[in-house]
N, C-alpha and C positions, 0 to 999 in steps of 0.2 A: 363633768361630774364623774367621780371615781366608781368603778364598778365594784369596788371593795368595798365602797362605802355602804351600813345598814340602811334599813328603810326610815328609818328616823335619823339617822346621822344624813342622810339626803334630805330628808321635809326640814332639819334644823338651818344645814348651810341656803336651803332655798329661801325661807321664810326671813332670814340675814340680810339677805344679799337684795330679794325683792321689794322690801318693807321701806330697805334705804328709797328709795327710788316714789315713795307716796308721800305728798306731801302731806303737811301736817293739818294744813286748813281743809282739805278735803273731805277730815272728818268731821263728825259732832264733835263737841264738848267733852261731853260727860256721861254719851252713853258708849257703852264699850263699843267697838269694830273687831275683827280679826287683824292680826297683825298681815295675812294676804291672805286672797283668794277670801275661802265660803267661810259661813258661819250658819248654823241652825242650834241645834238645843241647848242651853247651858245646860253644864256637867261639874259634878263636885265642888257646890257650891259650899265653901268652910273655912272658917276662921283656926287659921294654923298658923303658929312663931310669930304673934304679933301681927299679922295682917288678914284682911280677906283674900283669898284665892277661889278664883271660878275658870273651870277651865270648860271648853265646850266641843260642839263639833263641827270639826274642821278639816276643810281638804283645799291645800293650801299652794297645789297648782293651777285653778282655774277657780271663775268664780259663781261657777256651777258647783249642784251637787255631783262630788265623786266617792271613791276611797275613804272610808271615816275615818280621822285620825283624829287626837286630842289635843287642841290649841289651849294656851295658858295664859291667865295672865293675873296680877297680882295689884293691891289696892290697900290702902290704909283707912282711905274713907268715904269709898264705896262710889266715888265718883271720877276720882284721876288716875288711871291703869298703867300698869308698867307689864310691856308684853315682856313674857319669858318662854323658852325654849319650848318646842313641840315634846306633850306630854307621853305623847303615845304614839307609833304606826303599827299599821296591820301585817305584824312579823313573826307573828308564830303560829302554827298549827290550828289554834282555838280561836283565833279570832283575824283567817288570812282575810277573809271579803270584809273584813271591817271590823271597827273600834267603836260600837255605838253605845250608847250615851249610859249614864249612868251616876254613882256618886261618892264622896272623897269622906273616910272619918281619920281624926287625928287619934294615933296610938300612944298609949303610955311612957312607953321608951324614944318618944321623940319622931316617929316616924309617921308618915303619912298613909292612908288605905286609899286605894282603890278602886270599888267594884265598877265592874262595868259588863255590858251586852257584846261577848265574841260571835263572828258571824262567819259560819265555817261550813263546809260542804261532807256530809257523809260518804260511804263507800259506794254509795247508790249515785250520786251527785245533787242526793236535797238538801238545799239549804236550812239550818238550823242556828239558832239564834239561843246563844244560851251564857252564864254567866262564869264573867272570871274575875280575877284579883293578881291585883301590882299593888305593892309597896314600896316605897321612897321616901328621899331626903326632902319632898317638896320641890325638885325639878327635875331628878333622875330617878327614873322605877323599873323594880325589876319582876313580869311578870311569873305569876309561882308557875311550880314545875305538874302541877295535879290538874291547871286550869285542863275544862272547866272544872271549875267548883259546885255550880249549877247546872247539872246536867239532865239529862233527857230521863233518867231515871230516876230522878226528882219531882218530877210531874204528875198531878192529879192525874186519875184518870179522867181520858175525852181532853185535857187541853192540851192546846198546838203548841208544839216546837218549833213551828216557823214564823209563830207568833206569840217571843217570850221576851221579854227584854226592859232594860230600864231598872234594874234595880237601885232601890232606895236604902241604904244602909245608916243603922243607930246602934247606940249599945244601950243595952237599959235591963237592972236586975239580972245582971251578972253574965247575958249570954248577948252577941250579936243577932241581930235582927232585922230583917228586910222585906221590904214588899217590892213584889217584880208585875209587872204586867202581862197576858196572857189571852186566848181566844179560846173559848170553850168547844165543844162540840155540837152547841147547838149553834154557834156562830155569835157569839156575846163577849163582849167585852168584861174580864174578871182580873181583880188584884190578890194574889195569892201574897200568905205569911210566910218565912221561911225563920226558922232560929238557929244557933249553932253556940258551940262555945270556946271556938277557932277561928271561925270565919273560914274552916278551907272543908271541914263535915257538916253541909246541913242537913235541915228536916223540915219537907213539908209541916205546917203545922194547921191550916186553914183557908178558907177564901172568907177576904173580908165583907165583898160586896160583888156584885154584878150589875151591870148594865139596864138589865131587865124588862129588854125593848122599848127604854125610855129616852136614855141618852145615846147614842152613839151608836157605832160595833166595837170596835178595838178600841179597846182604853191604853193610851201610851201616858209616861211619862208618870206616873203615884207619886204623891208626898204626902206623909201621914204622920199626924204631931199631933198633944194637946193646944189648944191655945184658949185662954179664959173662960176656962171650966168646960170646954166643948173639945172633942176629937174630931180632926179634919182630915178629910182624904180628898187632895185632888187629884184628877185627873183631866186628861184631855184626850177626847174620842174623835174616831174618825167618823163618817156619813152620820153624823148628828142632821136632826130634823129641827126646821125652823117652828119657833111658838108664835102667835097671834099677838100676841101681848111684846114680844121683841126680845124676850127676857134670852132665848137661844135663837142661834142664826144658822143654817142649814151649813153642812162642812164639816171644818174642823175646827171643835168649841174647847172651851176651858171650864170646868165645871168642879166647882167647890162642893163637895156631900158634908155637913155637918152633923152632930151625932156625938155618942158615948161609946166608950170602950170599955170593956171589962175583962182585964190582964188576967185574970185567974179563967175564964171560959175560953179567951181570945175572940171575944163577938163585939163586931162593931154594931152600932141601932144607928142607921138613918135616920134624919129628925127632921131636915132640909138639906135643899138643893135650889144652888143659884150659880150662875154664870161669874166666872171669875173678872173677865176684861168683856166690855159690850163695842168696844172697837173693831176696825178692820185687819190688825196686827198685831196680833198675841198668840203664842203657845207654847205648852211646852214647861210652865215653870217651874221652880226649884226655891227651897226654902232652907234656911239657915238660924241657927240662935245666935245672936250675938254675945259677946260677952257681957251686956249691961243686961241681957234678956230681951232682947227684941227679936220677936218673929221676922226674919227679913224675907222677903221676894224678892224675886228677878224673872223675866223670860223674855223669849225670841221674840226679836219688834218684827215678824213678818207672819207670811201667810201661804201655805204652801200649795190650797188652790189658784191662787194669782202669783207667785213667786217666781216662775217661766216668763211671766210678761214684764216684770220689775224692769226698768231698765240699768244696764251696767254701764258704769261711766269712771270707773276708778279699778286698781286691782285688786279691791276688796268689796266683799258683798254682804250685808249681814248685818245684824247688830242686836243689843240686850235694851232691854228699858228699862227705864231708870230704878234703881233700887228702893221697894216701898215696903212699910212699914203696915203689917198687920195685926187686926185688932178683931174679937169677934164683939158686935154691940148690939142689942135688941134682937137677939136670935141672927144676925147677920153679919160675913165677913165684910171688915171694913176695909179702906187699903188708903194707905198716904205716903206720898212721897217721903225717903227718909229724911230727918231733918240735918243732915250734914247739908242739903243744896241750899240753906240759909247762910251758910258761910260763902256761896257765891253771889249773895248778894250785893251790887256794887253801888244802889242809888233806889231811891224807893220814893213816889212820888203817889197821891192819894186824890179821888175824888170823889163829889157827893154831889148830887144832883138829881132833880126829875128831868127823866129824859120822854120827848115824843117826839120819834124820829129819829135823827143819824146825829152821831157826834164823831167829832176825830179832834184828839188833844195832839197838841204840838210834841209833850214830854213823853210819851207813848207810842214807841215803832222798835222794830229789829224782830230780832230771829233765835236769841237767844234774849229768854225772859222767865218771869214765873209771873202769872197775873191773878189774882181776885178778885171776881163780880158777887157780890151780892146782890139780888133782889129781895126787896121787900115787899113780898106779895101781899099782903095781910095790907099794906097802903098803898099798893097799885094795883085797886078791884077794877078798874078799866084799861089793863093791859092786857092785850090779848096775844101777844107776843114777845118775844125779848130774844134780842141776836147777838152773839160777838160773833165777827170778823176777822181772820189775821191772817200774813202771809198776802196782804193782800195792795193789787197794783192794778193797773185800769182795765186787766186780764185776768186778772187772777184775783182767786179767794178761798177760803175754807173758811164753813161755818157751821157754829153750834147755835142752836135755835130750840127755847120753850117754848112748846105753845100750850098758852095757859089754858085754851078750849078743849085742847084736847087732852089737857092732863100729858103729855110727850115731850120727847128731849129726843130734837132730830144731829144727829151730825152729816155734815155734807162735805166732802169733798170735790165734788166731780166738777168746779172749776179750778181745782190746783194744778193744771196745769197737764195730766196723765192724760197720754195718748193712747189709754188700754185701756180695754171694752172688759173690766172686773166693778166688781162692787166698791160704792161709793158713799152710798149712804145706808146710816142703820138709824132703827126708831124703836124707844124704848118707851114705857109708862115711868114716869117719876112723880112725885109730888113736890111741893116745898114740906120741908120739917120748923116747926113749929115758927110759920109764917113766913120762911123766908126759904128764897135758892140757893146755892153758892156754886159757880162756878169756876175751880181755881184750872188755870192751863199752864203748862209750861211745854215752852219752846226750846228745841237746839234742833239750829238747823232745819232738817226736813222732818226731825221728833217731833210730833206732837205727841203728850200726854194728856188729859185732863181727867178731872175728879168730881163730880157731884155730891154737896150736900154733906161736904166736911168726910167723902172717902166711902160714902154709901153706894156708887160707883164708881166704876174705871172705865177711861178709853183710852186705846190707843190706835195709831195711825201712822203713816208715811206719808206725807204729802212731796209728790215730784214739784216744787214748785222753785222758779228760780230766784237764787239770795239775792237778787233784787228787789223782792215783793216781800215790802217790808212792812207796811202798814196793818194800822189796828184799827178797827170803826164799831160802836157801838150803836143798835137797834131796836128801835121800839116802837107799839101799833098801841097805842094807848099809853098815858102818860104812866111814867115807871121811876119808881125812886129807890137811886143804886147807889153805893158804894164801891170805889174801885181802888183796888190796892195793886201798886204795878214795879217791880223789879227786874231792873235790869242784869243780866248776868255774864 
């Protein structure tokens, strides 16, 4: 490697050179990977020059966290990627310890924005975490000369500068606009406003919300949008405490605050709060309008309490889940897969039966799939349980299980195969909606996603389990009359 070479002209020829060398089967489908080495937050998630672009964060010599840099990669239809050049390294002044995460808007004149978290050491040697800006053609950027732009005397009084970062950038009534994350002085996680009409001069303008010794401490990662007459800010906190009910799980949570906004005061109203993902792997996500109007999602299919113990088996670590579509319905964010993974549909086979006990269809196995169980609870009052199965071989299983006594919706992992003492299972209260379950899952690989009750929850997962454990088996403790809709992908 040339010593002339910059710090991105070294991550680009590396990530070239290494990427040849991974095969292709290695990865999922359809959910993104790094082209090498790590992957943790999506960053700049946005539909520019005809395609989606999501680039994230990546340190793209090992498949640990190191160095943040910004890995790229581009998509037409939010499921097949085309890796492109390293978006970013940590090469200048404002952000030498790091390129953290952040988010991308497209400019009028054709050009791509920026903002992101520079992580850089003062005269004293404390670290400080604070905002800059690169514009670009969409593969090459060049950071501005003022970075940061969001600096330490930008700051409320009482909040940390060693804990600021993640800005969220929009334009709307004439001035840009962002919400950054931050740590208060009483130790609370807060999403500050900023507005400008440059994007290189802001202004504090507000704290939209706080923590309030409910959720969290630090709230990382804000996305703040209207969507179906309600304004949403999520966030994802750290030393989040578990609820009884299941609804949050102790860690590091995803938590959707829904609410009103009122652009002439700048005051958000909390209204509710619910947990974004009730899975073992999610955080971190990022939100985009499509061009037809669609709220899209994304985020990190991992966990950064258990993410040490993951095992590495490829020279890439990491990955996004799958792109889904939101919707806010009866006071609540919904979430569904987007519907581009119908066009991976290859063969679709359907059944309908009272089931008590075990089934396994012959048309029904593999690893890549989209599946739909229905129950009809409203006509199976003596079912006291109902399971699917998958991923599964005379060793191995993962499974989703109602049980109808208890009003709960367990997921189980903890025979997939994982030789690491982290969490396996999570238990949630759900009901049926008007008489019936729905559980749809889809599979790539070691992805699991699934969705309750038509997207009134989300899970997600990693199961280590080997692509040879392929099978599907249906369960039930009292006779259960289902419907099952099964594609292959």
């Amino acid at each position: 490697m040339s010593c002339s070479q910059s710090k991105l002209e070294q991550a680009r020829a590396y990530e070239a050179r290494e990427s040849a060398q991974i095969p292709a089967q290695s990865r999922p489908q359809f959910h993104l990977t790094p082209w090498v080495g790590w992957m943790n937050d999506p960053n700049g998630f946005c539909y520019y020059n005809g395609a989606y672009h999501l680039f994230y964060q990546y340190h793209p010599y090992d498949t640990v966290w190191g160095p943040m840099h910004w890995g790229h990669a581009s998509s037409t239809d939010l499921l097949h990627w085309t890796h492109l050049p390293c978006a970013l390294a940590p090469d200048s002044p404002a952000d030498e310890k790091g390129c953290f995460s952040g988010t991308a808007l497209p400019l009028e004149d054709g050009r791509l924005m920026l903002l992101y978290t520079g992580v850089q050491e003062n005269e004293k040697g404390e670290v400080r975490q604070l905002q800059c800006l690169a514009i670009g053609d969409g593969v090459d950027f060049t950071k501005d000369s003022q970075n940061p732009v969001i600096g330490e005397s930008h700051l409320p009084e009482g909040a940390s500068a060693v804990d600021f970062r993640d800005p969220k950038i929009w334009y709307e009534d004439g001035l840009y606009q962002c919400v950054v994350s931050t740590r208060d002085a009483k130790d609370q996680g807060c999403i500050l406003l900023y507005q400008s009409a440059d994007a290189r001069r802001w202004e504090y303008r507000t704290t939209l919300d706080t923590c309030r010794n409910e959720y969290g401490k630090m709230w990382e990662c804000p996305d703040f949008f209207p969507l179906d007459g309600r304004q949403l800010l999520l966030v994802s906190p750290q030393e989040m405490a578990g609820s009884p009910d299941g609804e949050f799980h102790p860690g590091f949570g995803t938590v959707a605050l829904l609410g009103h906004y009122d652009k002439t005061t700048l005051r958000f109203t909390r209204e509710a709060v619910q947990a974004i993902d009730y899975g073992t792997d999610f955080y971190a996500p990022q939100t985009v309008q499509a061009p037809d109007g669609r709220r899209i999602m994304i985020g990190w299919m991992q966990n950064w309490a258990t993410v040490n113990d993951t095992p590495r088996r490829q020279k890439w670590f990491g990955c996004m889940t799958l792109p889904r579509e939101l919707s806010v319905q009866n006071g609540r964010l919904y979430q569904r897969p987007v519907r581009e993974l119908e066009n991976l549909w290859k063969s679709t086979v359907q059944h309908r039966e009272t089931l008590n006990g075990r089934a396994v269809y012959e048309d029904m196995a593999g690893r890549s799939f989209d599946c739909t169980v229905v129950l009809d609870t409203a006509a199976s009052p003596d079912c006291r349980r109902f399971a699917l199965h998958f991923a599964e071989d005379a060793r191995h299983s993962t499974r989703i299980e109602w049980d109808a006594v208890r009003g709960e919706l367990v997921f189980d992992r903890s025979l997939c195969g994982t030789r690491c003492d982290m969490p396996h299972i999570r238990r949630v209260k759900i009901s049926p909606q008007d008489g019936k379950l729905s559980l749809r899952l889809i599979l790539d690989g070691n992805c699991a996603e699934f969705f309750v009750n038509d997207g009134a929850y989300a899970f997600s997962a990693i199961v280590d389990t080997p692509p040879e454990a392929d099978g599907i088996s249906l369960h039930s403790d009292g006779a259960a009359l289902i419907d099952v809709t099964y594609h292959a992908l």
